[in-house]
GUZA-125311 format. One line per 2 residues: number of its first residue (from 1); their letters; for each residue y, x, z of C-alpha. Coordinates in Angstrom, 2 decimals, padded with zeros to 5 digits. Each point is the difference from the previous one (the first is absolute). Layout:
NUM = A = Y/X/Z | ... $
end
This chain:
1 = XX = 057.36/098.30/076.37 | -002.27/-000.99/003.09 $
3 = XX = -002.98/-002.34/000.31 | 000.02/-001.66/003.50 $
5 = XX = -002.96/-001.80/001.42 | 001.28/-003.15/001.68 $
7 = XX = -003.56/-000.39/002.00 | 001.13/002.92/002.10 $
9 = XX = 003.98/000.77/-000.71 | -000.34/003.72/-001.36 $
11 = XX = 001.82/001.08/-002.94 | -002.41/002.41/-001.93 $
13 = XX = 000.25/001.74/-003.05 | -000.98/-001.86/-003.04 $
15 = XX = -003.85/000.95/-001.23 | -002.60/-001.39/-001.95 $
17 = XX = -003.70/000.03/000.96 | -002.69/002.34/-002.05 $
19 = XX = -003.50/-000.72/-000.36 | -001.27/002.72/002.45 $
21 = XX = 001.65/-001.24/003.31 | 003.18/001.53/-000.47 $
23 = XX = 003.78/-000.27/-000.95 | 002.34/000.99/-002.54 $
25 = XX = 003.77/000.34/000.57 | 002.29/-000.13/-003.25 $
27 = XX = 002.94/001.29/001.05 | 002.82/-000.97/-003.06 $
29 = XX = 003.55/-000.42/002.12 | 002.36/002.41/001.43 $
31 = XX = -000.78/-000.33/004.32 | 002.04/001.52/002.55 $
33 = XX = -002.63/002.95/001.42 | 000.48/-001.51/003.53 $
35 = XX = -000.97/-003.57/-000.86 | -002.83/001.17/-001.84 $
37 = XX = -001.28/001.78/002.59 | 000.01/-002.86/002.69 $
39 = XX = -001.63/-002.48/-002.72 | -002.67/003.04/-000.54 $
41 = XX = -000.89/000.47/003.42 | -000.15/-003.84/000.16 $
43 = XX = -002.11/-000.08/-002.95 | -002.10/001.86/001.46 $
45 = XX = -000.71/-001.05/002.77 | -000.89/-003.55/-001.58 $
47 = XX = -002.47/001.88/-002.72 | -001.83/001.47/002.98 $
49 = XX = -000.18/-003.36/002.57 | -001.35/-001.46/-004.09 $
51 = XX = -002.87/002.71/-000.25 | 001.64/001.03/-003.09 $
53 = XX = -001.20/003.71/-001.40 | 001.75/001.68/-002.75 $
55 = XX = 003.81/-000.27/000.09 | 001.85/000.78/-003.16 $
57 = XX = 003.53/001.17/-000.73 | 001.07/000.24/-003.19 $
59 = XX = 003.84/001.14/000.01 | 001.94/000.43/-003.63 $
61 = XX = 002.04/003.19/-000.18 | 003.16/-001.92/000.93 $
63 = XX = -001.46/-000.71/003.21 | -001.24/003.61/000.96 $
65 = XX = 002.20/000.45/002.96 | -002.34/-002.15/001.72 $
67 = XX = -002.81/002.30/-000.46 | 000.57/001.88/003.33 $
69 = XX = -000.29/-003.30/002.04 | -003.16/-001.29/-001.74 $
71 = XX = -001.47/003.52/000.65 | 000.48/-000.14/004.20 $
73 = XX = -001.06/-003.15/000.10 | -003.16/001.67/-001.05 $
75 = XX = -000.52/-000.25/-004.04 | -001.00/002.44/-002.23 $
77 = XX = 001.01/000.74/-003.81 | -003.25/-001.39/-002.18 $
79 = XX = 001.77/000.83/-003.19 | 002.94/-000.43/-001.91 $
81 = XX = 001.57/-000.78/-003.50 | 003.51/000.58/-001.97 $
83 = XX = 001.53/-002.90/001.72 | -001.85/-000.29/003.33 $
85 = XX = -002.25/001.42/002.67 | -002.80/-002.11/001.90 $
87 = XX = -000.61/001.01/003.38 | -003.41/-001.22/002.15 $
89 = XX = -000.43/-000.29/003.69 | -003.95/-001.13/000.91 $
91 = XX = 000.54/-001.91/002.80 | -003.74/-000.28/001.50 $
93 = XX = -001.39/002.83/002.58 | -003.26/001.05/-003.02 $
95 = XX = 000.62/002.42/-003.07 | 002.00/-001.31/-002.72 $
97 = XX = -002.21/-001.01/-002.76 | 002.75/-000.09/-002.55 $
99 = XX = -000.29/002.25/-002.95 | 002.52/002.43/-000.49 $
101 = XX = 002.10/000.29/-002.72 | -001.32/000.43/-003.70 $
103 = XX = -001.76/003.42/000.01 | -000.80/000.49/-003.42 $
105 = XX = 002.17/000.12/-003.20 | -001.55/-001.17/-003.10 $
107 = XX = 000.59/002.38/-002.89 | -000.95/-000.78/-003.68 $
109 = XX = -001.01/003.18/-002.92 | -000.48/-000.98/-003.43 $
111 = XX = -002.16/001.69/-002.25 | 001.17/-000.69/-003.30 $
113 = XX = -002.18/001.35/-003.07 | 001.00/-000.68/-003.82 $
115 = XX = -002.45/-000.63/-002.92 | 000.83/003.94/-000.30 $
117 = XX = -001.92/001.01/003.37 | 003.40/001.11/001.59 $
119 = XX = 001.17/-001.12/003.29 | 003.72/-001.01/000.72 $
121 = XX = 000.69/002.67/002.47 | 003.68/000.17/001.48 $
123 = XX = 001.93/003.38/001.76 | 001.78/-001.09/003.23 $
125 = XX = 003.52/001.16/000.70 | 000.14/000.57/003.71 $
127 = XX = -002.75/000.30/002.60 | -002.94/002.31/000.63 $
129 = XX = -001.54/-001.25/-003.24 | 002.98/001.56/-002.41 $
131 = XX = -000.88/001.76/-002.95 | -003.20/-001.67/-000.44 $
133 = XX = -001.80/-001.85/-002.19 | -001.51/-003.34/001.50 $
135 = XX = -000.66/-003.62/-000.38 | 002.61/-002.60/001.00 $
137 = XX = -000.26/-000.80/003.67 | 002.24/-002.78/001.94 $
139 = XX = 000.11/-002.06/003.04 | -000.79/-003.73/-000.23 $
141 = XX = 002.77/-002.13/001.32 | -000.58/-002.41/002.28 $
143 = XX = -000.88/-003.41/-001.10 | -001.70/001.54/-003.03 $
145 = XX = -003.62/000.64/-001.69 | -001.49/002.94/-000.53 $
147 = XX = -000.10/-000.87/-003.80 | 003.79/-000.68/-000.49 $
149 = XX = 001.11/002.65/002.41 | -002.16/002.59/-002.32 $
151 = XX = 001.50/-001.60/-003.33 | 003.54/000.23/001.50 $
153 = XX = -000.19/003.91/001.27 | -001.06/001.15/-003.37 $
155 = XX = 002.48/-002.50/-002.32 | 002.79/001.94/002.70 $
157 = XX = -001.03/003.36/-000.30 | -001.07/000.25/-003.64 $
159 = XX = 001.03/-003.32/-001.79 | -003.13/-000.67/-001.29 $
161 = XX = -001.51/-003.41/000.38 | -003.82/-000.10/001.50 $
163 = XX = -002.43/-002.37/000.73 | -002.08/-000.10/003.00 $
165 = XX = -004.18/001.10/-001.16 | -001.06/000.08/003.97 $
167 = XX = -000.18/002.24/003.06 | -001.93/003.06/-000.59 $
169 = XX = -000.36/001.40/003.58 | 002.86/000.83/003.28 $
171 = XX = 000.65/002.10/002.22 | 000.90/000.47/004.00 $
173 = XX = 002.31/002.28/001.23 | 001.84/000.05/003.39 $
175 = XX = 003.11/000.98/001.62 | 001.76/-000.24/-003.42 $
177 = XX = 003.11/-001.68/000.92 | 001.72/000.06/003.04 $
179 = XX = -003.71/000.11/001.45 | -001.20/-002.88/-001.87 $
181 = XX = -003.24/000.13/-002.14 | -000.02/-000.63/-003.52 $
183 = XX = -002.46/-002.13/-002.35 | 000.58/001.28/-003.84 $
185 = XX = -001.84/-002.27/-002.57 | -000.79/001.99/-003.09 $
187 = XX = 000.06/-002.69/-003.11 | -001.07/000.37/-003.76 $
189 = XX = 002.58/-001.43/-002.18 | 000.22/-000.55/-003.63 $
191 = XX = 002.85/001.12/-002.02 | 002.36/-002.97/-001.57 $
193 = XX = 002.61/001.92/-001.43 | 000.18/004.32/-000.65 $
195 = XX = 003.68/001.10/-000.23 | 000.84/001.57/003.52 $
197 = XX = 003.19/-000.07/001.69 | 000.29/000.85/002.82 $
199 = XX = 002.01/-000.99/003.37 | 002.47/003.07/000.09 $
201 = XX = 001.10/-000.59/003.98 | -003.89/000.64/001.23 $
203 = XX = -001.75/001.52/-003.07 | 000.31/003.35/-001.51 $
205 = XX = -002.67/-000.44/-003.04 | -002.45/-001.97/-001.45 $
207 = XX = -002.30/000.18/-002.34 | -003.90/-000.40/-001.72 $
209 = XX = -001.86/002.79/000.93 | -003.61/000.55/-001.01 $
211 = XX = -002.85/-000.46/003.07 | -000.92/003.63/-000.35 $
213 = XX = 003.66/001.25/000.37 | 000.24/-001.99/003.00 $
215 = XX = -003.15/001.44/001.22 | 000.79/003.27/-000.58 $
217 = XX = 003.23/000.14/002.11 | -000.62/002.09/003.23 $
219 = XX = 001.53/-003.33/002.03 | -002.85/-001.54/-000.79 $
221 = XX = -002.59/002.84/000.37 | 001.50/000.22/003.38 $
223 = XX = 000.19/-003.87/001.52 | -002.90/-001.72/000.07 $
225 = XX = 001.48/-003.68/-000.52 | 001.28/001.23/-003.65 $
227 = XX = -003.40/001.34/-000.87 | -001.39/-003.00/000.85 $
229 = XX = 002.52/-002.02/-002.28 | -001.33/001.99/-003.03 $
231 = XX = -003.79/-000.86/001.22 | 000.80/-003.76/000.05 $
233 = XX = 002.03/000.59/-003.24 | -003.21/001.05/-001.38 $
235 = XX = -002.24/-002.11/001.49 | 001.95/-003.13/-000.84 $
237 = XX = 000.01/001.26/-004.14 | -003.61/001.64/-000.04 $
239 = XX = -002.00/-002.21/002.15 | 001.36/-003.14/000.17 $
241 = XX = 000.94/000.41/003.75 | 001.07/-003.63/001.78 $
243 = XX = 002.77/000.03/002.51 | 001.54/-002.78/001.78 $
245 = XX = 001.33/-003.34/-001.61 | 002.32/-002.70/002.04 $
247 = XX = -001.05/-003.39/000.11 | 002.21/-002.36/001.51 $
249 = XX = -002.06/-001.66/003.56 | 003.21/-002.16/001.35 $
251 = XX = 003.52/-000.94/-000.34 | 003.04/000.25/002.90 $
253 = XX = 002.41/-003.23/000.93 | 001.84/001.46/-003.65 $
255 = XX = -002.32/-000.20/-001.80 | -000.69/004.22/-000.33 $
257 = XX = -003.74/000.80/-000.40 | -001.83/002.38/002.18 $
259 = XX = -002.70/002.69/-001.93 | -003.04/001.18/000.52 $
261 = XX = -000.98/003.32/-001.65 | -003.49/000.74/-000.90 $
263 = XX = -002.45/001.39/-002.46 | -000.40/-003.37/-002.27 $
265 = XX = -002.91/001.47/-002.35 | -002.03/001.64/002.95 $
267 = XX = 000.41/-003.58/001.67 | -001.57/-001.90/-002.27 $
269 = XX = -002.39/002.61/-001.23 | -000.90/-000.24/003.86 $
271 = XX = -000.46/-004.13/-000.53 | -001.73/000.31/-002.72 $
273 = XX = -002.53/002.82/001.26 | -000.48/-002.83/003.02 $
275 = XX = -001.13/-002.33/-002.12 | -002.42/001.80/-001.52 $
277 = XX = -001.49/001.45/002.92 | 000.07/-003.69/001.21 $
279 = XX = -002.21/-001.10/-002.57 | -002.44/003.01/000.14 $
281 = XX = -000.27/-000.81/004.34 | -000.83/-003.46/-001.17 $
283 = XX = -002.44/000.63/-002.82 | -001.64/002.85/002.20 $
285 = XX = -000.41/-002.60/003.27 | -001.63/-002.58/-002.42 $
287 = XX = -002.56/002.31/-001.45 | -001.00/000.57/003.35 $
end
């Protein structure tokens, strides 16, 4: 398929405008490699007389014997999925301000404690962390919130249903994956059902195991992310600790809310504080 402008006879490549100054190219049909090169170069020269900026390529896995073309006519992988790969080419002589792609994966643990004071604690089959004992831990899929992602890993890995309490604390850690950074949100849940079973493809064991047996273990003498699970564990029981509660701030074209996570009770303790200190500014200035 080709768009041609009648104004000035040149068959281009079909594209659609973005909202930064640039193009996107949706390439869906089968093209010859030699036509698609001619319409390119065409294309591109148009895009640059236009003062366009950011050119995008998105090519579906069927297509990905045109890769080498887009790639001399100067493009650049951005990133890629299962079924495609978008390529970028910044067309203007000044750094490209486009960010690069997603540098972070979000990853959910659930601290789950029973009525008991035990913690659902599961024993991974493969990986570095084999053998032993920790709390479920799971990547949040895209599209998804932290609070259902959370819910989902531990219903997978232990069969237990959970329901979300609120973000105790997380953690940064780079050059994880691939040399990507990862975010891990560590979230108190509460305990809807006991009996475990467990997903037999990722998960060795599972069980409840009392706070000072999981404190005692020399993994968690040793790393000081575990130690500081046990800390919030405590904090959270003793002392009332607050973590972070969503609350939804705005909605997408579907309909899907967006969250913001913060300490609710500190927040309002803060308003109310305000107020008071309000009134004793105000009483203070009119005794003077």
């Amino acid at each position: 398929m080709m768009d041609q402008s009648t104004s000035e006879n040149v068959q281009r490549l079909p594209a659609t405008d973005d909202e930064f100054g640039g193009v996107v190219v949706e390439m869906k049909e089968h093209m010859d490699s030699d036509v698609f090169r001619t319409l390119l170069k065409a294309s591109m020269s148009q895009w640059k007389l236009q003062g366009k900026k950011g050119v995008w390529i998105k090519l579906p896995i069927h297509l990905s014997n045109l890769v080498d073309t887009v790639v001399k006519e100067g493009f650049e992988y951005h990133h890629a999925e299962p079924k495609y790969l978008m390529l970028l080419c910044w067309i203007p002589k000044t750094n490209n301000p486009i960010p690069a792609n997603a540098s972070h994966i979000v990853r959910v643990g659930a601290i789950v404690l029973n009525d008991k004071g035990e913690m659902l604690v599961v024993q991974e089959k493969m990986g570095i962390l084999r053998g032993l004992w920790k709390i479920s831990t799971g990547t949040v899929h895209q599209g998804e919130d932290i609070t259902a992602g959370v819910i989902r890993e531990v219903k997978e890995e232990t069969g237990i249903d959970t329901e979300f309490v609120e973000v105790l604390a997380f953690s940064q850690e780079h050059n994880v994956f691939f040399g990507k950074s990862e975010v891990l949100f560590l979230c108190m849940m509460c305990p809807l059902s006991f009996e475990i079973q467990i997903q037999e493809t990722e998960i060795e064991a599972a069980r409840w195991m009392p706070l000072e047996d999981y404190e005692a273990q020399l993994s968690v003498q040793e790393q000081v992310l575990r130690k500081y699970i046990i800390e919030l564990c405590k904090a959270k029981v003793e002392r009332g600790y607050s973590g972070f509660s969503p609350s939804p701030v705005t909605t997408d074209s579907n309909g899907n809310p967006s969250f913001i996570y913060f300490n609710k009770e500190d927040l309002n303790k803060k308003i109310l504080d305000n107020s008071v200190n309000q009134v004793v500014n105000y009483s203070s200035n009119f005794l003077v």
